[in-house]
C-alpha positions as CSV (number, residue, x, y, z in Angstrom):
1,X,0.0,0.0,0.0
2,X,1.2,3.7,-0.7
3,X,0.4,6.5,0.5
4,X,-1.3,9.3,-1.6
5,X,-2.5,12.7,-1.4
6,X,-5.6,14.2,-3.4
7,X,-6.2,18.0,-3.4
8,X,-10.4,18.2,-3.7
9,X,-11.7,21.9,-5.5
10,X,-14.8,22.6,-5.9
11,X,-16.5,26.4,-7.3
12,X,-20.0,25.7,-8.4
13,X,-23.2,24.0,-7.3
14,X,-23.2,22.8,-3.7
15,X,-19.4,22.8,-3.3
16,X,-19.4,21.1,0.4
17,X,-21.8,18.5,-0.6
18,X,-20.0,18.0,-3.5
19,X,-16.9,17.3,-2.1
20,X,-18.2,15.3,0.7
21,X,-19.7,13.1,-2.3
22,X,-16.2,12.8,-4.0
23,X,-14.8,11.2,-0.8
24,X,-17.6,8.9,-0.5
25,X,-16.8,7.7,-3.8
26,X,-13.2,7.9,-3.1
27,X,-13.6,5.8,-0.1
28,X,-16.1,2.7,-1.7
29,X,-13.5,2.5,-4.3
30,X,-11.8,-0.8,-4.0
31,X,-7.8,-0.9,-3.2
32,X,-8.4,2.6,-1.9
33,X,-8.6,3.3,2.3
34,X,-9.5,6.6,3.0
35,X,-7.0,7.8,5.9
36,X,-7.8,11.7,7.0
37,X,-9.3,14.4,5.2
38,X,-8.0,18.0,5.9
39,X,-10.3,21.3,7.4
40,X,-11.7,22.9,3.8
41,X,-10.8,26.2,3.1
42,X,-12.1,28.7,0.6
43,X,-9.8,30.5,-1.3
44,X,-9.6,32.7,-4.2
45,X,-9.6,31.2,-7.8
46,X,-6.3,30.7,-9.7
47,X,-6.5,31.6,-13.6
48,X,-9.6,33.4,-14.2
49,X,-10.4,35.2,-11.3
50,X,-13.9,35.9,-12.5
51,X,-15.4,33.4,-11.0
52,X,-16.8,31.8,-8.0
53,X,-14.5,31.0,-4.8
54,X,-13.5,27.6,-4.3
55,X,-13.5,25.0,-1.3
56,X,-10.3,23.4,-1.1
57,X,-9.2,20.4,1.0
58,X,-6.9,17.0,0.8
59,X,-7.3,13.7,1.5
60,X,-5.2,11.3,2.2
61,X,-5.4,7.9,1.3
62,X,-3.7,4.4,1.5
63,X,-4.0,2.4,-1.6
64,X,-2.7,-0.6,-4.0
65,X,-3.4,1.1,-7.2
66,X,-0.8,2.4,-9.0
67,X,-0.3,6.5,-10.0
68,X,-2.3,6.3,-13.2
69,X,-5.0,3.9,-11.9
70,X,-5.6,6.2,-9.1
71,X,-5.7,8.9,-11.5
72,X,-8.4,7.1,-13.8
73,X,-10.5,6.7,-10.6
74,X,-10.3,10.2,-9.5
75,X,-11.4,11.3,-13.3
76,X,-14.5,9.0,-12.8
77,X,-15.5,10.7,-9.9
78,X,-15.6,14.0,-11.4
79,X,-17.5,12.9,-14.2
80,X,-19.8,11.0,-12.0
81,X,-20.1,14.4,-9.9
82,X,-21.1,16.5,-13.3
83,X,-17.5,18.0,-14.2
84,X,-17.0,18.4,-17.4
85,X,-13.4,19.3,-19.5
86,X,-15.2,21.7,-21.8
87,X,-14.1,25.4,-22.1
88,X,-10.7,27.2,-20.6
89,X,-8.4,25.5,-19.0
90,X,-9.2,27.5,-15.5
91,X,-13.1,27.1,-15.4
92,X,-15.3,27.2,-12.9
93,X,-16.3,23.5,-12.0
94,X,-18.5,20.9,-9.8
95,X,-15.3,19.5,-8.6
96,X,-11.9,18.6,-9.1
97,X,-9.6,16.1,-7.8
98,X,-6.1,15.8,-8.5
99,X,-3.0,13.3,-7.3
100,X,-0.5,15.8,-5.8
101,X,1.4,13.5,-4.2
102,X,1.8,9.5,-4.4
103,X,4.7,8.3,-1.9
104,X,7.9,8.9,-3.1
105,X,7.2,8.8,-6.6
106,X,8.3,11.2,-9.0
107,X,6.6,10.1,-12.6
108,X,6.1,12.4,-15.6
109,X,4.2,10.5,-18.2
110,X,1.9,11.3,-20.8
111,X,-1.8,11.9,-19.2
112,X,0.2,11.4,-15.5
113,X,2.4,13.6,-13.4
114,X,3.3,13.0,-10.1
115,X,3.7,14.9,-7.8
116,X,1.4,17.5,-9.4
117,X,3.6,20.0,-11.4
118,X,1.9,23.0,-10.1
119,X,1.7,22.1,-6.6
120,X,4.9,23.6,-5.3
121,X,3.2,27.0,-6.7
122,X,-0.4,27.0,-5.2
123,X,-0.7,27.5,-1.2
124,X,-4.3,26.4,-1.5
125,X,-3.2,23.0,-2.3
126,X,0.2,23.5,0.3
127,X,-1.8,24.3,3.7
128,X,-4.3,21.2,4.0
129,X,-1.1,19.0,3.0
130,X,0.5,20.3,5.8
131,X,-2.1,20.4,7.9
132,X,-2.4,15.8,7.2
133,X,1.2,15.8,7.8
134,X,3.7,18.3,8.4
135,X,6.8,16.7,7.9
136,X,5.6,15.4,4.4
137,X,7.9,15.7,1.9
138,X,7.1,16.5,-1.7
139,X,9.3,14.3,-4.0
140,X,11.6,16.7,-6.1
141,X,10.2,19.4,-4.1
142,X,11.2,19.4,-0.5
143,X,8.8,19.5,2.3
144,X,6.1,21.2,2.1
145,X,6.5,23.3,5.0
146,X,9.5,24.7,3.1
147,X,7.3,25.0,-0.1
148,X,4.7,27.0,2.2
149,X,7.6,29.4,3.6
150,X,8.4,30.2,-0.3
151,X,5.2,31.3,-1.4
152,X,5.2,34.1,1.9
């Protein structure tokens, strides 16, 4: 089992309901044990900032899939949730769920990177990491206390 850490975003609809429906889905997925789910935050959106604000949190999880089956899953749980890839890049959306970390891995394939490229970059997706586990260190990256002390 590895452990994994998935940033949740969400801007329209019901964006706490929503979210607490991803990690329902999240957690009756087989080979995947949810483990602890950070304090949600809302936050300003990144991109176009004419938009709704976002929820953010992160979850962690145990699991036996590997990076891009984990990713596949995560994809099917936004579509299931209504997201759709349609439109800018930056959109306002239902939810979003991405792998921003997945043990010590560091994989840059095509469709799947890990850890997330942007994540050293984006405090809203720094804090709840840090707030699961402080002394977590971001492959390639540091730890992301560090990474949080940059972005001051």
């Amino acid at each position: 089992m590895t452990r994994a850490f998935v940033g949740l975003g969400a801007n329209l609809g019901d964006r706490e309901a929503t979210m607490q429906r991803a990690l329902e889905l999240l957690s009756a997925e087989p080979a995947v044990e949810l483990v602890a789910v950070s304090s949600v935050r809302e936050t300003d959106p990144v991109g176009d900032a004419d938009q709704p604000r976002f929820l953010n949190a992160a979850a962690a999880v145990e699991t036996a899939l590997a990076p891009r089956k984990l990713l596949d899953r995560l994809l099917a749980i936004e579509r299931a949730l209504g997201r759709t890839r349609e439109g800018p890049r930056f959109a306002p959306r239902t939810i979003d769920l991405d792998l921003l970390v997945y043990g010590h891995v560091q994989l840059d394939e095509p469709g799947v990177t890990v850890p997330h490229p942007r994540l050293h970059e984006r405090r809203f997706a720094l804090e709840p990491l840090h707030e699961l586990e402080p002394s977590l260190v971001v492959p390639g990256r540091g730890r992301v206390a560090a990474l949080l002390a940059r972005l001051e």
